[in-house]
C-alpha positions, 0 to 999 in steps of 0.5 A: 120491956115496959116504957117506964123501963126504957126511959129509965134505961135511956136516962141512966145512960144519958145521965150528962144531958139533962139539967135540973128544971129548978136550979138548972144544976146538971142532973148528979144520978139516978134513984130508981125512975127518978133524976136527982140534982145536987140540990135534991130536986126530983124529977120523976119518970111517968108511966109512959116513960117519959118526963115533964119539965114544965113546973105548970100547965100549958093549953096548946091548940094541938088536941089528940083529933089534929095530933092523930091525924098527923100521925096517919098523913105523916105515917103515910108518907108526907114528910118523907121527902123532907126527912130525907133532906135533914138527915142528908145535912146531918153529919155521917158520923153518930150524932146526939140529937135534939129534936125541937117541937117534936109534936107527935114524934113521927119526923123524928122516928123516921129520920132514926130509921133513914140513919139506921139507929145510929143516933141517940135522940130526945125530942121535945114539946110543949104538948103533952098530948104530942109527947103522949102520942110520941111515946106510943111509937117503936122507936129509940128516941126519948120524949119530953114535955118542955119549954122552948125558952128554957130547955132542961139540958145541959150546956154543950151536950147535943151534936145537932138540932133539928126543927120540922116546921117549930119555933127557934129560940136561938140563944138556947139552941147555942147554949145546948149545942156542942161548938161545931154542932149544927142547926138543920131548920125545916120552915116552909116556902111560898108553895107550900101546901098551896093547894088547901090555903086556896081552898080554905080561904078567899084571895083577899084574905092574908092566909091565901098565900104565905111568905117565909121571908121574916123567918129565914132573915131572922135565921141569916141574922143569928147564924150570917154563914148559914146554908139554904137548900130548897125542897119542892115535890108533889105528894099524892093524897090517898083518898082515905087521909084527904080529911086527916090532911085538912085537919092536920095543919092549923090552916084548918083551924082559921078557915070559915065554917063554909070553907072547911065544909066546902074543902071536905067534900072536894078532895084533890089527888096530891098536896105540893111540898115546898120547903127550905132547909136551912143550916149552920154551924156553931163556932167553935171545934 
């Protein structure tokens, strides 16, 4: 099956989770690859199968070099501890779920597989260049191009959202999820890669340590009841992917000239992963 034939069958079956990005009216039908709004807004399938809801452009820092990268180091295995976590979190039951900042796709096509394709799912971004890469994997979860602040779905229509390392927009988050439905937030603690921080920048530098105490306080805030689960374990680095992983977290793209020279030529045996995991439910049965 082509792309574009996939997408358009995921559309028409998922018809109730998309609104229009013009005039926010839920999404009436399906003509051909295409959504129609009662208003007579389109939007067009592309050939990758995919949709962009962003009415402009936007210039990301995240070029095809660090989004391939990341596909190799996290193909390879790096996240998978902390996959293993979120979909611990998520409910047994089928879930419709909305992956925040999905990037290149790879978190969210793995936490499908450790659920045995029991969800439905759409991932989103703001690069098309992450939501092109997304598109290119064996997968049964649906990419998007848009905006954080102004998603294009409907009120209450997803079960769970998940964040791998993304930005909140909370009161968006509450409006597309279902009452009872849960937020799982990946965001990263203190150790967090440590080891490349160290190498890449000087102690005196702000960069050489990390404090995740302001994104947490602002989810305690939002959400008083939430639930926080620390994840901590060492990943061994194969040798052929020690420069993909330099060159696939933007501690890379602040470190001097010397520094990511110097960080090239001395390759470490693992990387230490240490995150929380934070949850909530919205209010509501």
């Amino acid at each position: 099956m082509k792309k574009i034939e996939r997408g358009q069958k995921f559309i028409t079956k998922n018809l109730e989770l998309f609104r229009c990005n013009v005039c926010h009216e839920p999404y009436s039908e399906v003509q051909d690859t295409s959504l129609i709004c009662p208003n007579q807004h389109r939007l067009d399938l592309n050939k990758k199968g995919g949709l962009v809801f962003l009415n402009h452009a936007v210039n990301t820092e995240y070029d095809d070099k660090m989004l391939a990268a990341r596909r190799r180091v996290l193909t390879a295995g790096l996240f998978d501890g902390i996959i293993t976590a979120v979909a611990a979190n998520l409910p047994t039951t089928k879930q419709t779920v909305l992956d925040v900042g999905t990037g290149e796709g790879t978190p969210l096509a793995r936490l499908l597989e450790q659920r045995a394709g029991l969800d439905t799912a759409i991932g989103f971004d703001i690069s098309k260049a992450g939501i092109n890469l997304a598109t290119q994997l064996d997968t049964s979860a649906f990419f998007t191009v848009a905006d954080l602040a102004q998603l294009p779905f409907n009120d209450d229509s997803f079960d769970s959202v998940v964040e791998f390392f993304s930005p909140s927009a909370y009161q968006e988050f509450n409006r597309v999820l279902k009452p009872g439905g849960k937020i799982v937030k990946v965001v990263p603690n203190t150790n967090y890669l440590h080891e490349l921080r160290e190498m890449l920048y000087p102690i005196d530098s702000p960069n050489h340590t990390y404090d995740n105490q302001k994104v947490v306080d602002r989810f305690i805030s939002q959400y008083p009841d939430a639930e926080i689960q620390n994840i901590t374990y060492q990943w061994e680095i194969p040798a052929d992917l020690w420069i993909d992983l330099l060159h696939m977290t933007p501690l890379h793209w602040g470190a001097r000239q010397e520094a990511q020279i110097a960080a090239e030529q001395t390759s470490l045996p693992f990387v230490t992963v240490d995150i929380q995991v934070l949850t909530t439910l919205k209010e509501g049965k």
